[in-house]
N, C-alpha and C positions, 0 to 999 in steps of 0.2 A: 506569484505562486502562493498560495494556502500551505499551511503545514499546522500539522495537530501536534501536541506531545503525546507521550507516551501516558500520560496520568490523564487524559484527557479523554483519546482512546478510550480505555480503561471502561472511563465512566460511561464513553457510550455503546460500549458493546455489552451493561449493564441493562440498556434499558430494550426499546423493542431496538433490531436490529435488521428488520424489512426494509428499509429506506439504504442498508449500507452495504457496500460489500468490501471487502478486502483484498488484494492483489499481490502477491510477493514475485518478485521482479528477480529475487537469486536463483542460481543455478539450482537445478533438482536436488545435490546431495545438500548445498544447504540448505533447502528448503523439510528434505527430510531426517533431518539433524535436527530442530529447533524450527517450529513455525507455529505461529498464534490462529490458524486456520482460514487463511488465504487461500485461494486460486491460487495457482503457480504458474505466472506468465512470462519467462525469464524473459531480460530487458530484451536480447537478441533478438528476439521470435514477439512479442507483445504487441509490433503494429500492425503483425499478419491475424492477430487474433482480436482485432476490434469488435466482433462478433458477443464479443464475451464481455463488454464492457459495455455496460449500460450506461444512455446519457439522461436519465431522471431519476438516478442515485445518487447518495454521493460516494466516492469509490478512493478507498485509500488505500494508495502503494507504499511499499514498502521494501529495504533491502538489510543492509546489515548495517550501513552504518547512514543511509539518507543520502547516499549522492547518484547511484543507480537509479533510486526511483524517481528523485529529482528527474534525471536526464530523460528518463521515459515519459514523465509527465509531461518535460517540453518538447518532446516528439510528438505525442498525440495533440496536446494544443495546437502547436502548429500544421502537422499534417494533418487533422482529423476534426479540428477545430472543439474538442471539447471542454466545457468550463465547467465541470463537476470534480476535477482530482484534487486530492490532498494527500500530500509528502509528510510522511512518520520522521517527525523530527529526530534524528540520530539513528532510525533504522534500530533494527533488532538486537545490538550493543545496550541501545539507549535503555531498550524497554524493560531488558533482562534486567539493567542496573534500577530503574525500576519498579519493578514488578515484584521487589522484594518488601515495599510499602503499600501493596495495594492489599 
């Protein structure tokens, strides 16, 4: 499994960001508490919504601390068979800690 950090992110939602999308995998009130501008596909409901994930992106999930998204990422690999996700190393914890050097 791929995983990006948070400073890494960063950088490339600096640049064009055509190629990327974003997916946050927590529950709605976390998502509207604090979210970097994600799709909101909670882990629950995210295999019924493959529609929304594009496979000639690359598409980073994302949770609060990185083990949500992780497990969704290896739900759709294996059910879905796709080879475009990357897991936000530590999830939204990670980024806030952070996002205060970027």
């Amino acid at each position: 499994m791929t995983s990006i950090t948070p400073r890494q992110l960063h950088t490339l939602l600096q640049q064009d960001t055509s190629s990327l999308l974003l997916i946050d995998v927590r529950e709605p009130e976390e998502h509207a508490a604090y979210n970097i501008g994600g799709i909101l596909l909670p882990l629950g409901e995210i295999i019924n919504h493959t529609d929304q994930i594009p496979a000639d992106k690359t598409v980073v999930l994302y949770c609060r601390k990185g083990i949500r998204s992780m497990i969704a990422i290896q739900r759709l690999e294996e059910k879905k068979g796709y080879t475009n996700l990357v897991n936000l190393s530590g999830g939204m914890d990670a980024w806030q800690k952070a996002s205060a050097t970027f």
